[in-house]
MDTraj code that builds the backbone (N, CA, C; nanometers):
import mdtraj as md
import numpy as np

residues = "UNK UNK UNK UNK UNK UNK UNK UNK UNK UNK UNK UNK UNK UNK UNK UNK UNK UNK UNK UNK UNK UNK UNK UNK UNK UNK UNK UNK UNK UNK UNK UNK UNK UNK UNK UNK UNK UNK UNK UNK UNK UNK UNK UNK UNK UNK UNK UNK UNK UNK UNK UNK UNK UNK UNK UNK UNK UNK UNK UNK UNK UNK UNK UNK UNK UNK UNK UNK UNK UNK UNK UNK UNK UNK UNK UNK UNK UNK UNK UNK UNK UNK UNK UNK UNK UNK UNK UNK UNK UNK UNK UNK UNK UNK UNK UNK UNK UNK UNK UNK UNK UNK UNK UNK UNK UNK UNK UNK UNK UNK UNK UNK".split()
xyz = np.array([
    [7.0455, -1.6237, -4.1394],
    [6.9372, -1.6781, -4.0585],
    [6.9809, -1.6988, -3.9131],
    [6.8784, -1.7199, -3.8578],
    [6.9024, -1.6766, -3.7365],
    [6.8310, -1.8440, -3.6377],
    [6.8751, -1.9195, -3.5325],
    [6.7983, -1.9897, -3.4439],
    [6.7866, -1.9622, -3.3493],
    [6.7116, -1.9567, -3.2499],
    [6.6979, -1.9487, -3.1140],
    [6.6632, -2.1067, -3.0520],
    [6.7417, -2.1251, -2.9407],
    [6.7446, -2.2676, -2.8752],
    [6.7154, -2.2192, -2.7249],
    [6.5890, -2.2687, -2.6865],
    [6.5559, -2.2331, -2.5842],
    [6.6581, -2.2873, -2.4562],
    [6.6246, -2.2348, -2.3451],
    [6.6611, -2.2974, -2.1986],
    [6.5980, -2.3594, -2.1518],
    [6.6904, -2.4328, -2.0346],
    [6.5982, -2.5010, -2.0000],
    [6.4524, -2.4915, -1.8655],
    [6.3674, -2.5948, -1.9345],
    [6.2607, -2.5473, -1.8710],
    [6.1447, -2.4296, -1.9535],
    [6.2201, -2.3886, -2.0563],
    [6.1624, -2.2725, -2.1216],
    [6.1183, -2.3563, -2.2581],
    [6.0250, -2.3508, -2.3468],
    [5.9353, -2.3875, -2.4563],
    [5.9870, -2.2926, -2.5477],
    [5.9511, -2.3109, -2.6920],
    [5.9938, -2.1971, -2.7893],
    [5.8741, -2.0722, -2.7833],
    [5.7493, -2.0787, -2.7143],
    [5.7014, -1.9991, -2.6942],
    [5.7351, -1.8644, -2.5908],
    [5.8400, -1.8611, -2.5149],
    [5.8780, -1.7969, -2.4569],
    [5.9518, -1.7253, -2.4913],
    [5.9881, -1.7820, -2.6313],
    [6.1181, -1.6429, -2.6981],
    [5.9981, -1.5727, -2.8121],
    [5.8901, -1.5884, -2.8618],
    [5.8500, -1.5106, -2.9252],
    [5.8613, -1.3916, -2.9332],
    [5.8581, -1.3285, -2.8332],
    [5.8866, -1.1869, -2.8627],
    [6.0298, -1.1693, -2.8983],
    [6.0994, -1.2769, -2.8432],
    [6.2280, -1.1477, -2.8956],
    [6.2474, -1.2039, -3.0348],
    [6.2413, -1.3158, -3.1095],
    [6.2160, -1.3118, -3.2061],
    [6.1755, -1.2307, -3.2771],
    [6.0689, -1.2009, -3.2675],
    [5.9918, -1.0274, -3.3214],
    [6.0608, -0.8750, -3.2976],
    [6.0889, -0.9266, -3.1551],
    [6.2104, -0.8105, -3.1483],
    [6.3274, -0.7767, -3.2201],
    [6.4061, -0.8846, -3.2231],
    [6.4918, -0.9276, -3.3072],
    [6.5173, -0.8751, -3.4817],
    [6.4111, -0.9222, -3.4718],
    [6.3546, -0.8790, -3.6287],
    [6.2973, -0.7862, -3.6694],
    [6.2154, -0.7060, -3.5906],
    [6.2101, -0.5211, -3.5937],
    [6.3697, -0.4777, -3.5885],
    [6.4370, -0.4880, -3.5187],
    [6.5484, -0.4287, -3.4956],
    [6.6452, -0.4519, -3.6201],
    [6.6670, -0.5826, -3.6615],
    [6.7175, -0.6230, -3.8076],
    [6.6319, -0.5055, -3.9174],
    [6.5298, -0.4935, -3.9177],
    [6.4805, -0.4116, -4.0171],
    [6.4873, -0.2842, -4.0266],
    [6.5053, -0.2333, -3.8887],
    [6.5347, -0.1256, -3.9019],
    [6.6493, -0.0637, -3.9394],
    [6.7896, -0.1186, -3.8479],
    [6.8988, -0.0880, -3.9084],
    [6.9865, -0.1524, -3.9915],
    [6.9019, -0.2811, -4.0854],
    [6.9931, -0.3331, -4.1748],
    [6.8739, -0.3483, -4.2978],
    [6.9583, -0.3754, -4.3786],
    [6.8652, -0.4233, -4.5136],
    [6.9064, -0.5902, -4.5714],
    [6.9459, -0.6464, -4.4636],
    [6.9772, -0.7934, -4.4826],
    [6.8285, -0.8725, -4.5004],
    [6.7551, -0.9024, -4.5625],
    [6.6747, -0.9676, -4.5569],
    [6.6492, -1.1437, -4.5136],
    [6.7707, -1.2128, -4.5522],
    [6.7870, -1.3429, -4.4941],
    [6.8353, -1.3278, -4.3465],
    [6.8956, -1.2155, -4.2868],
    [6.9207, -1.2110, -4.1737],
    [6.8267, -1.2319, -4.0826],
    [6.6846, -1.1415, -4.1239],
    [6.5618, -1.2101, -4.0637],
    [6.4828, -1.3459, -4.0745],
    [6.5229, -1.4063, -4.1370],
    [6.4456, -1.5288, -4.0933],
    [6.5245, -1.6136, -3.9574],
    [6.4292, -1.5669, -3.8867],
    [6.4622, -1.5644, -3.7186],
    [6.3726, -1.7718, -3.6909],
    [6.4359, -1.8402, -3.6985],
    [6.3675, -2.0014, -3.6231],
    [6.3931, -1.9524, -3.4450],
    [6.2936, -2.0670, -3.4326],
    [6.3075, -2.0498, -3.2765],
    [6.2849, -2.2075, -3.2700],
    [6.3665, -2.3130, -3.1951],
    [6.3649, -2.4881, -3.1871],
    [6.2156, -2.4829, -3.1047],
    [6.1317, -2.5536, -3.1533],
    [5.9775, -2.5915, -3.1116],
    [6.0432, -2.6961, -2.9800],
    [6.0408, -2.6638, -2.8909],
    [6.0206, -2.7414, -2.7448],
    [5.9339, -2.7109, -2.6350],
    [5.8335, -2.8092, -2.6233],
    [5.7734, -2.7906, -2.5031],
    [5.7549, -2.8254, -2.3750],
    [5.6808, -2.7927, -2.2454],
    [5.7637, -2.8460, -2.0937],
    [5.7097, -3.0028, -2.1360],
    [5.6257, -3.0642, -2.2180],
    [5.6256, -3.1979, -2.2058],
    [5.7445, -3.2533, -2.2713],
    [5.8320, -3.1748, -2.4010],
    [5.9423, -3.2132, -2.4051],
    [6.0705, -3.2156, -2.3275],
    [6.0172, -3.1486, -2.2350],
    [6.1676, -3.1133, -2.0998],
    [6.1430, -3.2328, -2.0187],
    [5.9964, -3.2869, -2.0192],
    [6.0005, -3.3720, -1.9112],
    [6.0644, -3.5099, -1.9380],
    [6.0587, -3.5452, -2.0756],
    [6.1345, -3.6574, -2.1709],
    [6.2528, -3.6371, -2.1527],
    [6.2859, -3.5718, -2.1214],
    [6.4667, -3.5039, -2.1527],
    [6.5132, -3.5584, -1.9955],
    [6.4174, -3.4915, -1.9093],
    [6.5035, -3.5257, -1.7454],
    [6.4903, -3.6609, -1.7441],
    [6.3692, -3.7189, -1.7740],
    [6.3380, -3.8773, -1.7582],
    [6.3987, -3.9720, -1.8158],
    [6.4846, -3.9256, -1.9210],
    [6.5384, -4.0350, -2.0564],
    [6.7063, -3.9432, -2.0045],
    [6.7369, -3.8646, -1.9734],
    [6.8649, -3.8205, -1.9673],
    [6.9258, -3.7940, -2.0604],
    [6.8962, -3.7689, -2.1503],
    [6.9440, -3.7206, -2.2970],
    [6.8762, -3.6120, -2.3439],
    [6.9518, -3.5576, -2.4228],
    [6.9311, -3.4210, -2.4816],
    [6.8887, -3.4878, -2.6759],
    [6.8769, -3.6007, -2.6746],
    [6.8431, -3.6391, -2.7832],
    [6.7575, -3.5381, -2.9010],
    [6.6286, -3.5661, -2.8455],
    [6.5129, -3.5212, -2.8869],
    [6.5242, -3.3553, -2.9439],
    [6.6076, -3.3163, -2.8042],
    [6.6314, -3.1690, -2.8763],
    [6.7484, -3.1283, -2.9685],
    [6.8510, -3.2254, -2.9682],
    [6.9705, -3.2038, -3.0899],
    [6.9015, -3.2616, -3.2144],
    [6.7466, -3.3502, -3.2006],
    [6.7191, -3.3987, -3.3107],
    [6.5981, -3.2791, -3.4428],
    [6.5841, -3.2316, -3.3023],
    [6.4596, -3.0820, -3.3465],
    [6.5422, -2.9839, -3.3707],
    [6.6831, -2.9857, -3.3735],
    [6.7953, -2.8780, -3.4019],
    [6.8053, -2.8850, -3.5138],
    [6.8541, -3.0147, -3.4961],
    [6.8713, -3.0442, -3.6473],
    [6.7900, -3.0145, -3.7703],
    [6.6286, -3.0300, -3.7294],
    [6.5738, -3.0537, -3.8246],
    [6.6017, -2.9042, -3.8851],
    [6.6043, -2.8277, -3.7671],
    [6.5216, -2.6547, -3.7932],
    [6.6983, -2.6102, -3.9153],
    [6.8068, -2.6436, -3.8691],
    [6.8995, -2.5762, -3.9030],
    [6.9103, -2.6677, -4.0401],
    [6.8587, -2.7988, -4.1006],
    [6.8853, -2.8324, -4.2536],
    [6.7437, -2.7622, -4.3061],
    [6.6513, -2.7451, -4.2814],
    [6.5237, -2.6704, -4.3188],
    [6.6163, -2.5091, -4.3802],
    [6.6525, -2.4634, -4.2826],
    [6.7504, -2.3461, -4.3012],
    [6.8118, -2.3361, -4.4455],
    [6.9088, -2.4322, -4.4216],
    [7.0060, -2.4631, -4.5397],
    [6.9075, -2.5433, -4.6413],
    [6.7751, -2.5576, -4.6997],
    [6.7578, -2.5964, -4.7834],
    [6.7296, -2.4825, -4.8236],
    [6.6274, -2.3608, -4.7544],
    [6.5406, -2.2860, -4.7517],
    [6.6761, -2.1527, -4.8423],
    [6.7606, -2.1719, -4.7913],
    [6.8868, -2.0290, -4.8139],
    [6.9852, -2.1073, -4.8963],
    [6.9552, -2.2205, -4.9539],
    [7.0425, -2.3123, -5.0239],
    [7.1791, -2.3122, -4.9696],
    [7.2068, -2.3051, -4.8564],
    [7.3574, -2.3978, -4.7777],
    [7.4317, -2.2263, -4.8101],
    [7.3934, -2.1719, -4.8391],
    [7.4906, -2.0095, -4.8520],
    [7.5122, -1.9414, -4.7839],
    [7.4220, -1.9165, -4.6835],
    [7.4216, -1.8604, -4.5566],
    [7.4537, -1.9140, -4.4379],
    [7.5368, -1.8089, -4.3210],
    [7.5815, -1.8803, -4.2181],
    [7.4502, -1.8820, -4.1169],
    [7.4364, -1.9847, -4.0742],
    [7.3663, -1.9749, -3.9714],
    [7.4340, -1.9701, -3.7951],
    [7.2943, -1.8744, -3.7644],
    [7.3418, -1.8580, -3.6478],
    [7.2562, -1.8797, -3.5375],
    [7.3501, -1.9637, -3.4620],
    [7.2662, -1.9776, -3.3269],
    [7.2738, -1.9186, -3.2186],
    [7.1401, -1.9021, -3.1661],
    [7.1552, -1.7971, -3.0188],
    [7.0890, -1.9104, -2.8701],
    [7.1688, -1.9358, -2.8230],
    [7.1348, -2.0288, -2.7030],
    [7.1050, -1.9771, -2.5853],
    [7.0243, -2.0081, -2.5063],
    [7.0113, -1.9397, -2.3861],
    [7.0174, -2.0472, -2.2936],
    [7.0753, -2.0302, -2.1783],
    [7.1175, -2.1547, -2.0795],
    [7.1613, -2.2771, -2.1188],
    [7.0788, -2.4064, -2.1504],
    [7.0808, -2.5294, -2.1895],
    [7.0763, -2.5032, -2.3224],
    [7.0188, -2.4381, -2.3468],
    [7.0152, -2.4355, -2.5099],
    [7.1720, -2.3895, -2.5971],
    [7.2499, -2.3206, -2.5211],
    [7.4130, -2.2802, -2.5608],
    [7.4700, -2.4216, -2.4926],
    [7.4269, -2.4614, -2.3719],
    [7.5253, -2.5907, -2.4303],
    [7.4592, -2.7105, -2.5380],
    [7.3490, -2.7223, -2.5224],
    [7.3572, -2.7821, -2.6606],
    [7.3663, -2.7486, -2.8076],
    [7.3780, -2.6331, -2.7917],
    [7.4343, -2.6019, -2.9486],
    [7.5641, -2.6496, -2.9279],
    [7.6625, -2.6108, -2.8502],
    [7.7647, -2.6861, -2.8430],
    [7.8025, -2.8441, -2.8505],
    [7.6606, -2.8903, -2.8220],
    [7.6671, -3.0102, -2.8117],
    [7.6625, -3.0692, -2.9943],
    [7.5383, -2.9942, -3.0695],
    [7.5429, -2.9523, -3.1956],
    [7.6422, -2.9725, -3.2895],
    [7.7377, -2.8510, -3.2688],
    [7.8219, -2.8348, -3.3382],
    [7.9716, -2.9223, -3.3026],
    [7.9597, -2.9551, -3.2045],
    [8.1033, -3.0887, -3.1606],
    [8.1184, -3.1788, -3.2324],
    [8.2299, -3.2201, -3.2948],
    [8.3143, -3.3241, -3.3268],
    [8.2814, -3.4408, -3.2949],
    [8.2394, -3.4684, -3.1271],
    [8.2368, -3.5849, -3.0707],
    [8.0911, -3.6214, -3.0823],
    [8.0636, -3.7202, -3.1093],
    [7.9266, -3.8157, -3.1279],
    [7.8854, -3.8005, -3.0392],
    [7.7196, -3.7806, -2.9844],
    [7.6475, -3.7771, -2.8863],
    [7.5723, -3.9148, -2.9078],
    [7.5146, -3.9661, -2.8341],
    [7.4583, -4.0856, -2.8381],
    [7.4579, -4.1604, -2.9239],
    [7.6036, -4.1991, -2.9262],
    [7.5999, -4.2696, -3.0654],
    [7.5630, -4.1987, -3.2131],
    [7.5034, -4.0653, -3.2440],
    [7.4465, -3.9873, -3.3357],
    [7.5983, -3.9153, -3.3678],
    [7.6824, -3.8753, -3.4732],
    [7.6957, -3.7526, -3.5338],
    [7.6361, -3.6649, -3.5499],
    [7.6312, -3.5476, -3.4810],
    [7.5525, -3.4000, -3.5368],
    [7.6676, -3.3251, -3.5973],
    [7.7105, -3.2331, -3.5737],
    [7.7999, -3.1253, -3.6173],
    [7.7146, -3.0746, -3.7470],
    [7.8046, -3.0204, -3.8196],
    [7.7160, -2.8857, -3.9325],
    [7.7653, -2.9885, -4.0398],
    [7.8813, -3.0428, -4.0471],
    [7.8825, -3.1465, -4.1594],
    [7.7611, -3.2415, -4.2324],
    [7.6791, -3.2536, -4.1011],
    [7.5841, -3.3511, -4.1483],
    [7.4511, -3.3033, -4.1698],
    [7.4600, -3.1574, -4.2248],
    [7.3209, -3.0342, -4.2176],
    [7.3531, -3.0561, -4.3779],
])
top = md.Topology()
chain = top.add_chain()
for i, resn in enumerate(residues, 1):
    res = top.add_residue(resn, chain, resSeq=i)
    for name in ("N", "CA", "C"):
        top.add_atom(name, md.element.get_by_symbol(name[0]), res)
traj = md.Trajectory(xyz[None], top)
């Protein structure tokens, strides 16, 4: 499986296509079928505006989260998931997958 984590300023509506793209292209030259289930993190510019105003990336490591244990219920924890970040969205996957507590929260994949 696959996530897409938008940038910033950018909504998950802006990756639709390559999502679709993405996933024509998976079909064509592979026969992985879990490879296509392509998520894209639901954020919109009213969620960017929470983000500059509150200074935290909260909200969106919390909509990460949800999408990547949805994942692992959906593929029962067997599959690797993978994330594709674009701008803000690669550092917060990083932010994601770190060791170190973000606002007081544990994320990392341990807790998926």
């Amino acid at each position: 499986p696959i996530v897409i984590l938008p940038g910033f300023l950018n909504t998950d509506a802006s990756y639709a296509s390559m999502a679709t793209n993405l996933n024509t292209w998976i079909h064509q030259y592979t026969d992985d079928a879990c490879t296509s289930d392509i998520r894209i993190v639901k954020f919109s510019l009213r969620d960017w505006i929470k983000v500059i105003l509150g200074g935290d990336m909260t909200v969106y490591l919390d909509r990460l989260e949800e999408v990547v244990t949805d994942v692992f219920e959906t593929h029962g924890g067997d599959l690797p998931v993978r994330l594709v970040g674009h701008s803000a969205g690669g550092w917060i996957g990083r932010l994601f997958l770190g060791s170190a507590p973000y606002q007081q929260k544990d994320y990392g994949v341990k807790n998926c």
